[in-house]
N, C-alpha and C positions, 0 to 999 in steps of 0.2 A: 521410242519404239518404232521397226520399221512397218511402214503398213503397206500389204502385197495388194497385187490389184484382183489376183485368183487363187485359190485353195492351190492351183498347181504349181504357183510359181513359190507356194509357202514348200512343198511337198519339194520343188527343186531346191531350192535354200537347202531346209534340215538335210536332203540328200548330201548335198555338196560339204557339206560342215562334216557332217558323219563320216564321210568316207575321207577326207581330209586328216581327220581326227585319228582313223582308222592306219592311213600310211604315217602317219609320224609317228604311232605308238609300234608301227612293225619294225621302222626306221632304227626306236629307241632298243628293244629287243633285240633287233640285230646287233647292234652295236653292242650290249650289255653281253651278248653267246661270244662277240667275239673275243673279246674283255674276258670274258672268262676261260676261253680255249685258252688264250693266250698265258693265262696265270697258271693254268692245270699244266700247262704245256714245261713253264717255267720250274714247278715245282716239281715235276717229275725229272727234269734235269736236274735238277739242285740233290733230289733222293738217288741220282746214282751215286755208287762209291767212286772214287779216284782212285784207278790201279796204275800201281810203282811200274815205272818203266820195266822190261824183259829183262832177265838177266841172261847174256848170248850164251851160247852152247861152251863148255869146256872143262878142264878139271879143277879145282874146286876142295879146300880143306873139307875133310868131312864131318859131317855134323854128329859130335858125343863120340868118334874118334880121333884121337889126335895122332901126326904123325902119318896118316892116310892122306888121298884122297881120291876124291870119287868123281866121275862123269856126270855133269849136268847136261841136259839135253835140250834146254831152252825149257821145258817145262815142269820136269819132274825129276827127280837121280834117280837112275842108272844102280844096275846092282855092279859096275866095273867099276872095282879098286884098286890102289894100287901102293905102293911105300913112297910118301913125299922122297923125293929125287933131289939133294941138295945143290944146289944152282953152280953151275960153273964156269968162271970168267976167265975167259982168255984174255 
């Protein structure tokens, strides 16, 4: 056991241990928030879906007509149809 020479210097001790004690448990907490940013952060990437690359703008058989085809506009079709045009090779 340590023996102090005044009440004050026991009162400095417990101070100093205390607050000691006090920065390596903020230390650990921090550490633990960021540890977890970091997982939430992960899993929310991991929950987006993976979307298929664009399909570029052009015509395009049409979809439940055959024989047609239709205008794709990069995003959506197009009400422009038109009769598959049979390919012609010089």
């Amino acid at each position: 056991m340590v023996r102090f020479r005044t009440p004050q210097e026991r009162t400095a001790r417990f101070t100093r241990q205390t607050r000691n004690a006090a920065r390596k448990s903020v230390k650990l907490q921090a550490t633990e928030v960021n540890l977890q940013r970091w997982q939430l952060a992960a899993s929310v990437r991991a929950a987006q879906p993976v979307r298929p690359a664009p399909v570029p703008a052009g015509w395009y058989a049409s979809p439940g007509r055959p024989g047609l085809v239709q205008w794709w506009d990069g995003i959506q079709w197009t009400s422009h149809i038109q009769q598959l045009q049979p390919q012609r090779w010089s």
